[in-house]
N, C-alpha and C positions, 0 to 999 in steps of 0.2 A: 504900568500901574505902580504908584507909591507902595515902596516898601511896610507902611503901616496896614495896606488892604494886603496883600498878596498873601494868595495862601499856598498851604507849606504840604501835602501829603507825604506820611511816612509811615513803614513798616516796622514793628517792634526790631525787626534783623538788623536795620539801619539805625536804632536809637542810642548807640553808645555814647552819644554825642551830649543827652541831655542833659540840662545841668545838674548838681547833687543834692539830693531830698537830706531833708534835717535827718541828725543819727537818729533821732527818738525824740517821741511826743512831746515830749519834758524841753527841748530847743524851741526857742524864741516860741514860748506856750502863751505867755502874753501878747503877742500880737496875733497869733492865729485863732486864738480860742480867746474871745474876748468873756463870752456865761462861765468860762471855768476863773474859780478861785486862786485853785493849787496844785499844783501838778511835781509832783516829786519821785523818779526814778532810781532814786539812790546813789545816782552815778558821778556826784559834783563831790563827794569828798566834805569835809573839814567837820566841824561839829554841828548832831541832829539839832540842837536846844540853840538855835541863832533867831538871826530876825531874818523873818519872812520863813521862818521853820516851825519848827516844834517846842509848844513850851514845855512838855516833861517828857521824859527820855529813860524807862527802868531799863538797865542791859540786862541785867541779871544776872552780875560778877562775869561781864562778856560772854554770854549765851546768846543774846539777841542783840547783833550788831550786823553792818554789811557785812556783804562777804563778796568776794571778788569770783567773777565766775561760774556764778549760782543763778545768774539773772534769765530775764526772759530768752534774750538773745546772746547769751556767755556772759555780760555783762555783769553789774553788782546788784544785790539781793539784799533784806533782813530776812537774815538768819534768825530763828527760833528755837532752840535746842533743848528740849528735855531732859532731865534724868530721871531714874527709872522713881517712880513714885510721886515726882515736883508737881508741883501745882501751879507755882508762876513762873512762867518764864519771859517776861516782861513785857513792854508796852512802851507803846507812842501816844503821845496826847496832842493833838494839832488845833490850836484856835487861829480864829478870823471873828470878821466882826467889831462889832461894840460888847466890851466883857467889862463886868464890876469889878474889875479888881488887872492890875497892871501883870500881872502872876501868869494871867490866861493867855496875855496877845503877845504875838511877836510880829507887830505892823503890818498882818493878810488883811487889808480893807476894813481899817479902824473903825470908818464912820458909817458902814452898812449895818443894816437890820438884816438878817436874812431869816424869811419865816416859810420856805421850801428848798432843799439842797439835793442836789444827787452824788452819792459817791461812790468810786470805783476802784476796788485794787484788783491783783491778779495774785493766785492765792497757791502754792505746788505743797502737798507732802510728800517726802522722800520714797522712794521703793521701799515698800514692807513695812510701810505704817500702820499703826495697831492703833484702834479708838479715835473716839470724839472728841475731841480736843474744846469741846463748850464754849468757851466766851472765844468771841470772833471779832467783832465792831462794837461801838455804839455812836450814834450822833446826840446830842443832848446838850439845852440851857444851863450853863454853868450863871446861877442867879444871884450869888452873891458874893465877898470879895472868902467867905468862909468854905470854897465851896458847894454850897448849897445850890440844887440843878430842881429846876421847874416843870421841866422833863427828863425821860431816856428814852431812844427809838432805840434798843438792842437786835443785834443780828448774830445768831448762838444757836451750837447744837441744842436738839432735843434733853432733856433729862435722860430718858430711856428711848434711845433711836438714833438712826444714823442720818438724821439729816438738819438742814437748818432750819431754823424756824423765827420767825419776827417775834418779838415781846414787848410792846410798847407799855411804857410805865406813865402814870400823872402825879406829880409832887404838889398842886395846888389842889383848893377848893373851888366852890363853883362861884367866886366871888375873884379869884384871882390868887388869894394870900401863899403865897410859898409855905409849905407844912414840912417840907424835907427839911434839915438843919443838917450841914455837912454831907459828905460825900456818900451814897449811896445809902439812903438813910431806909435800912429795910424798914424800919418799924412806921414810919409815917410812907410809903411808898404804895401807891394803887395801881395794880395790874388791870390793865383792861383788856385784855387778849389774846393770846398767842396765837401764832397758827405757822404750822410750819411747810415747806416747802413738798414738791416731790421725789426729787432728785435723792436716791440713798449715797450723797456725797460724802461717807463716810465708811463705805462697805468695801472697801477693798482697790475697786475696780476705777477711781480717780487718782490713785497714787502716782505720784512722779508723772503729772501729766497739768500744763500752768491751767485754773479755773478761772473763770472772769465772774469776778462778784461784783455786783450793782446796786446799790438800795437808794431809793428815794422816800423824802420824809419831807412832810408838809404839815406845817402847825393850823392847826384850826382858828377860827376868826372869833373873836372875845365873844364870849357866849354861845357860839353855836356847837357842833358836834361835824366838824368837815373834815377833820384831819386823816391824816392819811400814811400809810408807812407800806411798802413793796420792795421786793425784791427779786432780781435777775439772777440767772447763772447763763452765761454766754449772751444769747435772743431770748431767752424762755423766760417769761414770768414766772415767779416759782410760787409766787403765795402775798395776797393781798389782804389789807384790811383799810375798810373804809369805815366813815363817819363816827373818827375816832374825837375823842375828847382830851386831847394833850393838857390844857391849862385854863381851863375855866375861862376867866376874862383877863388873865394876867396877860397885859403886853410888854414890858418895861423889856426885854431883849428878845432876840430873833436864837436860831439855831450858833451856836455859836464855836464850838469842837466835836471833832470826829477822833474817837481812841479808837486803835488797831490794838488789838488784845492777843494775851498770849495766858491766860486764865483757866488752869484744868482741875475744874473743884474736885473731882476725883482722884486728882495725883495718874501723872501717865504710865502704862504700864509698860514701859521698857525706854532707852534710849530712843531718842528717836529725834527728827528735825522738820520745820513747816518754814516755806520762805514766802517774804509779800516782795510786791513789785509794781511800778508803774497805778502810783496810788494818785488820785483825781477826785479834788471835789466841784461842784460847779451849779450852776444854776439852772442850768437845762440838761435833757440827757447827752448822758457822753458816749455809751456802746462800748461795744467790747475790742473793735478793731483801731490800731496805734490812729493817730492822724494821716488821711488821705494823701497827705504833704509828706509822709516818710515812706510813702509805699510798702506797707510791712502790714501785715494781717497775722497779728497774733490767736492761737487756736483758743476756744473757748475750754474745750475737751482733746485730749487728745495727746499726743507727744508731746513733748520738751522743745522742738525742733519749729523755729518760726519758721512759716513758709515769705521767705525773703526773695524779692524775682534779683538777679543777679545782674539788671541794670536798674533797678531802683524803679518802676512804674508800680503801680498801684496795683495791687492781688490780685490774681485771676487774667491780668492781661495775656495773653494768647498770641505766637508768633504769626504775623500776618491781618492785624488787626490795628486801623487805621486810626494816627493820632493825626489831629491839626494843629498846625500853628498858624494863630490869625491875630493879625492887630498884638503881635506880641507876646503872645500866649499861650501854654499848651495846652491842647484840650483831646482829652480821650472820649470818643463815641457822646461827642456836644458834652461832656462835664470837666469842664474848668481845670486842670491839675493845681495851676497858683504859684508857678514858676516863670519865671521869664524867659524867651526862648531868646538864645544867641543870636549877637550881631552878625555870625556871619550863614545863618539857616534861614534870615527873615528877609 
C-alpha cells in the first residue's frame, strides 16, 4: 500500500516521536486562527506602542509593565501593581479596524468594519488580595479623530459587590449624531443597563488562581435595537443582555479598540498586584483552552499550574489511547491534531 494510505496506530507510551506543538497560541496565530484579530502573550519583548500593537500604553511610573515569570506557564505577564490608596494603575489601548484619526491604528486590519468582536484575556490576582478592583475592559467606537466614542461595551466590578457585571453605554441619538464629545464624556453618555454576573470573583476564594474572561459585543443594525454584550468566566455564561440599542442609525465605523484597564475609583486598599495574559480578540468565539495545536489546556479556575501533558498532545489524552496517522497526518480519536506526521512513522 502507498505510503500516502497506510495507516499508522499508536499508543500515547510510543508518542515521543511527535513532532513539536507551537509554545503558545500567540505562534504563527495568523495562520491558525484566521476570525482572530490579535493575539498577544507578552512574550515577544520590545516596545507595547508599535505597529500591529497597542496604540496607548500608561505604565504607571513602571507599575504595569511585563514581568518575566508571572505568566500563565512561567512565562511573561502585565503586571498591575497598586499602592495602598491608587486609583490607576494603568492601561492598554489596542485598536484595529478603520479608526478617524491615525492616533488610534497600528495597522491590525485597517480596512475592516467590525460590528461584532470576541475577546479574551486570562486574568490572576496575587494571594491575599483585598477588593474589587472595578474598571476591567472595555470594547468601544472611538468616532472621531478627538476621541469622541459612539459606544462603550464595559466589563467592571459591581459599585457595591464582588462581581462583574456588563455596562453597555450609547454616545448617539436615535438619528445616528454622535453627542459624546471627547473621551468618556459622562455628561452626554446613556446607560442602558447593567447587569452583572454570578461568579463572586472577587470574594477571596479566585486569588492567585489564572480566570479566563471572554466578552462578546455586537453592535446593533441602524435603527433597530439587536445589539448585544455577554460575558464568559472559563464555559460559564455569566450575564447577558440582549436587544440592546448601541447607536441609533450611526454607521460611519465598526468596533474598533479594546482597553485592558487597571482603574480603581475607590483607590486600593493595600499593596497589592493583578496580572493579564494571553489576551485575544477575534471574530468568532475563541474559549478558554490555548489552541488545540499547543496541547496546553489552561485552567479556567483553579491553580497557577497548567496542566501541560509532557509530550505535547492535546489535554486529557490518556496513556493507551489510540492516535492515527493517515495520509500524513495525526489524528487523535478521528480529530485532526494539524501536524504533520514524520517521514519515517508514514
Amino acid at each position: 500500500m502507498e505510503n500516502s494510505r497506510r495507516l499508522l496506530f499508536l499508543t500515547v507510551a510510543f508518542a515521543a516521536t511527535l513532532p513539536a506543538y507551537p509554545a503558545s497560541e500567540c505562534d504563527t496565530w495568523q495562520d491558525r486562527h484566521p476570525d482572530w484579530i490579535f493575539c498577544d502573550d507578552f512574550e515577544k519583548g520590545g516596545a507595547l506602542v508599535a505597529p500591529n500593537r497597542y496604540w496607548e500604553y500608561e505604565n504607571n511610573a513602571g507599575d504595569f509593565k511585563p514581568v518575566a515569570g508571572t505568566g500563565i506557564r512561567g512565562g511573561t505577564a502585565m503586571r498591575a501593581l497598586w499602592q495602598t490608596g491608587e486609583v490607576e494603575a494603568g492601561n492598554l489601548k489596542l485598536g484595529f479596524g478603520r479608526t478617524p484619526s491615525a492616533t488610534f491604528s497600528k495597522g491590525i486590519r485597517p480596512n475592516s468594519d467590525f460590528r461584532e468582536i470576541y475577546y479574551r484575556m486570562f486574568v490572576r490576582m496575587q494571594k491575599g488580595f483585598k477588593g474589587n478592583p472595578f474598571k476591567l475592559s472595555r470594547a468601544t467606537v472611538m468616532a472621531k479623530a478627538d476621541w469622541s466614542q459612539a459606544m462603550i461595551a464595559h466589563v467592571w466590578g459591581q459599585d457595591a459587590g464582588d462581581k462583574l457585571q456588563l455596562d453597555p453605554v450609547r454616545c448617539t441619538d436615535v438619528v445616528g449624531s454622535v453627542k459624546c464629545t471627547g473621551y468618556n464624556d459622562m455628561a452626554n453618555i446613556q446607560w442602558i443597563g447593567a447587569k452583572a454576573g454570578s461568579t463572586r470573583l472577587f470574594d477571596g476564594t479566585h486569588n492567585d488562581a489564572w480566570v479566563c474572561v471572554e466578552t462578546h459585543v455586537k453592535l446593533n443594525d441602524a435603527g433597530a435595537s439587536n445589539g448585544l454584550q455577554e460575558f464568559w468566566l472559563g464555559d460559564t455564561l455569566e450575564a447577558k443582555r440582549e436587544g440592546l440599542n448601541f447607536l441609533g442609525s450611526y454607521s460611519a465605523y465598526g468596533i474598533n479598540s479594546v482597553f485592558l484597564e487597571n482603574h480603581w475609583n475607590t483607590g486600593s486598599p493595600q499593596v497589592q498586584e493583578r496580572y493579564f495574559d494571553n489576551f485575544v480578540v477575534s471574530t468568532k468565539r475563541i474559549g478558554c483552552a490555548e489552541s488545540a495545536a499547543t496541547g496546553i489546556q489552561v485552567p479556567s479556575h483553579g491553580s497557577r499550574s497548567s496542566n501541560v501533558p509532557s509530550i505535547g498532545l492535546p489535554t486529557g489524552t490518556a496513556a493507551g489511547m489510540v492516535i492515527l496517522a493517515e495520509g500524513g497526518e495525526w489524528s487523535l480519536n478521528g480529530r485532526k491534531i494539524g501536524v504533520p506526521v514524520p517521514n519515517h512513522v508514514r
